[in-house]
C-alpha positions in Angstrom: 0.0 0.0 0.0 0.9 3.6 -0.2 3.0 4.8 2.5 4.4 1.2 3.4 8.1 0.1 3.3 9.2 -1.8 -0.1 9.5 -5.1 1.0 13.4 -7.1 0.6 13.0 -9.3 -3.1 11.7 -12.2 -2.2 15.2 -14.5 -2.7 16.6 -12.8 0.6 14.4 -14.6 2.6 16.8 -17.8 1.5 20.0 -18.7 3.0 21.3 -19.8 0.3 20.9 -16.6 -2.1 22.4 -14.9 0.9 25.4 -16.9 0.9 25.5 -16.3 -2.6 25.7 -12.7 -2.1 28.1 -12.4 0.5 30.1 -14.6 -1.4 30.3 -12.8 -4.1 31.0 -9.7 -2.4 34.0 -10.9 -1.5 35.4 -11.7 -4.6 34.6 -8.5 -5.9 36.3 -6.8 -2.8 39.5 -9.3 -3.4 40.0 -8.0 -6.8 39.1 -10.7 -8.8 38.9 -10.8 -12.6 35.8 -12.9 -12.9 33.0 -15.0 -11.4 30.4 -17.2 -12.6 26.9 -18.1 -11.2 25.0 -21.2 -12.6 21.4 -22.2 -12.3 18.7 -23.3 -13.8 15.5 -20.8 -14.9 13.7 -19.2 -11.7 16.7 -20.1 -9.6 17.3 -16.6 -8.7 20.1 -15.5 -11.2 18.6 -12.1 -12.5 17.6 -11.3 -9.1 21.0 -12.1 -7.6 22.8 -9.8 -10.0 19.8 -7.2 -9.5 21.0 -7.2 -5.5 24.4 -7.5 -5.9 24.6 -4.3 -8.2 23.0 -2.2 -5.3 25.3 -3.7 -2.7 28.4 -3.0 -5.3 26.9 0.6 -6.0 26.9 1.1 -2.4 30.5 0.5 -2.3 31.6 3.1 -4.2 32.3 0.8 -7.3 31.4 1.5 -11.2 28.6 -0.9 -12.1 27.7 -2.2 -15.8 25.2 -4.5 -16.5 24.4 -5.8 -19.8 21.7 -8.8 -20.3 23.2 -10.8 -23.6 19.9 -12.8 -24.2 19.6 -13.3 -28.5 22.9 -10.6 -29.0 25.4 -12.1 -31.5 29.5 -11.0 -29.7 29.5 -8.5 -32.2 26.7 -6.8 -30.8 27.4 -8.0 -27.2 30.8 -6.1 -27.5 28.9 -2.6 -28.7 26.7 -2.5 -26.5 29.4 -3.1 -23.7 31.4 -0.4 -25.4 28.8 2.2 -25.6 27.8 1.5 -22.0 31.7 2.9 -20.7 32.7 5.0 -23.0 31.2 8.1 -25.0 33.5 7.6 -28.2 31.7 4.2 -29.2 29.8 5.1 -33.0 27.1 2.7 -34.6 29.1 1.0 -37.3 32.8 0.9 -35.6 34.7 -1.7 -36.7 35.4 -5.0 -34.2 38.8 -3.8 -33.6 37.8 -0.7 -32.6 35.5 -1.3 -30.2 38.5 -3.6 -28.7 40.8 -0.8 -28.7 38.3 1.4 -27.3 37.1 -0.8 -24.5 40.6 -1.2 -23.6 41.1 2.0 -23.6 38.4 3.1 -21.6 39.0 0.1 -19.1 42.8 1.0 -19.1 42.4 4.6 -18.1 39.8 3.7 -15.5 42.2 1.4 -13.9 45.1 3.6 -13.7 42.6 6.4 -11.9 42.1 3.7 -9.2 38.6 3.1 -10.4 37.2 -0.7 -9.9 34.3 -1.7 -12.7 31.9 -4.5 -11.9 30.6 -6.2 -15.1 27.6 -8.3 -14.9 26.4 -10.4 -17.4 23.2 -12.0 -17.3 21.5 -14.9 -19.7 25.0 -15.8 -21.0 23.3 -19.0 -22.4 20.9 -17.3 -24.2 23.1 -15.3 -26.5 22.7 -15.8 -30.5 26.4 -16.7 -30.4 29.6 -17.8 -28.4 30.7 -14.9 -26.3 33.8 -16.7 -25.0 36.1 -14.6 -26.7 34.8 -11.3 -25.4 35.2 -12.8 -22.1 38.2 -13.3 -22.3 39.1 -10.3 -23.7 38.0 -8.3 -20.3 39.4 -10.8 -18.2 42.7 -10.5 -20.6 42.3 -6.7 -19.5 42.6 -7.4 -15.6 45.5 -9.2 -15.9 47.4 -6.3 -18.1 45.9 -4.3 -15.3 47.8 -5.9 -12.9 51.1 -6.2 -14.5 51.1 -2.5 -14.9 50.9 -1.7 -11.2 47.7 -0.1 -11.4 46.0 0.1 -8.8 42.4 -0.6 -9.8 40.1 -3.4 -10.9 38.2 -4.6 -13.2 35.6 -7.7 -12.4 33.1 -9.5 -14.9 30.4 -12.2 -13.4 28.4 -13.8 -15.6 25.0 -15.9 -15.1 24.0 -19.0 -17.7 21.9 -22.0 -16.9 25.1 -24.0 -17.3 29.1 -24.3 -17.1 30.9 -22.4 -19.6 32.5 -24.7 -22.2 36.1 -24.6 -23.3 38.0 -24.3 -19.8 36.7 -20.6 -19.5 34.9 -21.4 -15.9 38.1 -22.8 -14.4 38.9 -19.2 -14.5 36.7 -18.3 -11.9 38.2 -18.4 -8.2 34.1 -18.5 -7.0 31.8 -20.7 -8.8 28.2 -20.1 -7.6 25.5 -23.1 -8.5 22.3 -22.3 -7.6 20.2 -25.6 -7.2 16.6 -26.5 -6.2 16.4 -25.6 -2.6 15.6 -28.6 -0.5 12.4 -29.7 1.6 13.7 -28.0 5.1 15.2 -24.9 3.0 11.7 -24.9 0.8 9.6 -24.9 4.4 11.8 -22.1 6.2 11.3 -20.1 2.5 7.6 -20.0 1.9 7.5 -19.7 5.7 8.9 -16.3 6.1 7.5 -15.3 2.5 4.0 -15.6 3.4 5.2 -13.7 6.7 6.3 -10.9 4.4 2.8 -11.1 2.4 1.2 -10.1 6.0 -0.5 -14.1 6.3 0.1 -15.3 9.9 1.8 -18.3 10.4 -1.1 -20.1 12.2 -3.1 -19.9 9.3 -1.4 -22.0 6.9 -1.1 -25.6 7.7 2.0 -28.0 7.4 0.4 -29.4 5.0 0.0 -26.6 2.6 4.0 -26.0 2.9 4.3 -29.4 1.9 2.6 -29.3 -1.2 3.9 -25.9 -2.4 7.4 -27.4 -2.1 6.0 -30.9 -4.2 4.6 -28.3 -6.6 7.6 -25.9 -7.1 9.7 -28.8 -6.7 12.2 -26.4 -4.8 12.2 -23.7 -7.3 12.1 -20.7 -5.5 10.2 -18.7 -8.6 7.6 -20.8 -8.4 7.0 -21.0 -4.7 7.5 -17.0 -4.9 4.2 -17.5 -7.0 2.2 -19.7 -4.9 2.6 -17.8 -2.1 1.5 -14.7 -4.0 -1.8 -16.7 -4.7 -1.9 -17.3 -0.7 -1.7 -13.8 0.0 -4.6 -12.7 -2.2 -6.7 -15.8 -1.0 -6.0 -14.8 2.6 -6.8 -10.8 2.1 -10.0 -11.7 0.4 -11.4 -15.0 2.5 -8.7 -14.9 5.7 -11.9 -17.4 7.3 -10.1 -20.4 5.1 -7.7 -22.1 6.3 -4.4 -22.5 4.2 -4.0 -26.4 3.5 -2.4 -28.5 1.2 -6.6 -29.1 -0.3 -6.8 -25.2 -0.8 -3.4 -25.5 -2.7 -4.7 -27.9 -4.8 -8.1 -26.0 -5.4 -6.2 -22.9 -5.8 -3.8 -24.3 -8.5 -6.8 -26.2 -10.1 -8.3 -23.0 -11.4 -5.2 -22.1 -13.0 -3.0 -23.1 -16.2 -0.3 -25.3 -15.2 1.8 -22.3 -16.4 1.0 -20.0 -13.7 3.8 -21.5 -11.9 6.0 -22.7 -14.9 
């Protein structure tokens, strides 16, 4: 409602996306050149990246995100371009962009500045973009050699482990999985908290079958439990059981949580 506090995205009420978090904190804080988070769709990915650029922000440190779903590395590298530098011109050659990104990067680095790059949907690109990584993680380690003294990190999200070698790279490897049915309980536990439902008014039960439903995907629980909140604002007399899941999710199209 108007007025109210925004409530935390809903992952944070997982340990595990915390852990995730904090985890990656640290390796931006060390200094390292990249990172990669694996997981399969409505594991929490985009979200992760979406929390980790405020906490990253809050640091002090330059942020650029770029999501690479259906761009071809041609494209992926100009829009990467024009996102850090100003000089960056439709129709630039591949080199140039190159040049100019290590340019840009270059001069950042020797002014102390650290830049976070975060890549989402790396699976979903029209292309192979291992080359381009490895061109800004190629750009750290020049960094380094120099003496300069700051940073530049990438982190990437894909539904799977990069081919070629590339994820050996990565000092922190972050898979998110399926959350268990003890993590799945605590989860839609304090999520229908957050959705204002009291805790004695959903049965065991109903916990139960959201996590058989979801089948530990935290997306899909997220939804459920949206469907709870409603149901409890407009009829708070019914109780919350795993028979008013079932009539719940029986009115809806099996893709309402797909």
């Amino acid at each position: 409602m108007f007025g109210q506090k925004k409530q935390t995205a809903w992952f944070f009420d997982s340990t595990v996306h915390l852990e995730a978090v904090s985890r990656l904190l640290y390796l931006i804080e060390v200094g390292e050149p990249f990172g990669m988070i694996c997981g399969p769709d409505g594991s929490g990915r985009t979200r992760l990246l979406t929390r980790l650029r405020q906490e990253v922000e809050r640091m002090g440190k330059l942020v650029v995100s770029l999501n690479v779903a259906g761009l071809d590395e041609n494209t992926a590298l100009a829009e990467l371009t024009s996102s850090v530098s100003s000089s960056a011109r439709r129709g630039m050659a591949r080199h140039e962009f190159v040049s100019l990104l290590r340019d840009e990067m270059a001069g950042r680095m020797h002014c102390g500045v650290h830049t976070v790059i975060l890549i989402d949907d790396l699976h979903r690109a029209q292309t192979d973009l291992e080359s381009l990584l490895r061109v800004m993680t190629a750009l750290n380690a020049g960094s380094c050699n120099s003496g300069n003294h700051g940073k530049l990190t990438v982190l990437v999200t894909s539904d799977r482990p990069l081919a070629n070698g590339l994820s050996l790279e990565s000092l922190l490897q972050i898979r998110l999985s399926p959350l268990n049915a003890a993590e799945s309980s605590d989860f839609v536990r304090s999520l229908v908290r957050r959705h204002n439902v009291p805790a004695v008014c959903i049965d065991d039960s109903a916990v139960r079958a959201i996590y058989d439903l979801s089948r530990g995907n935290t997306a899909r629980m997220s939804r459920v439990c949206e469907l709870i909140a409603v149901l409890h604002e407009t009829s708070p007399e019914i109780p919350i059981t795993s028979e008013t899941i079932a009539a719940v999710m029986s009115e809806l199209s099996p893709r309402a949580v797909a």
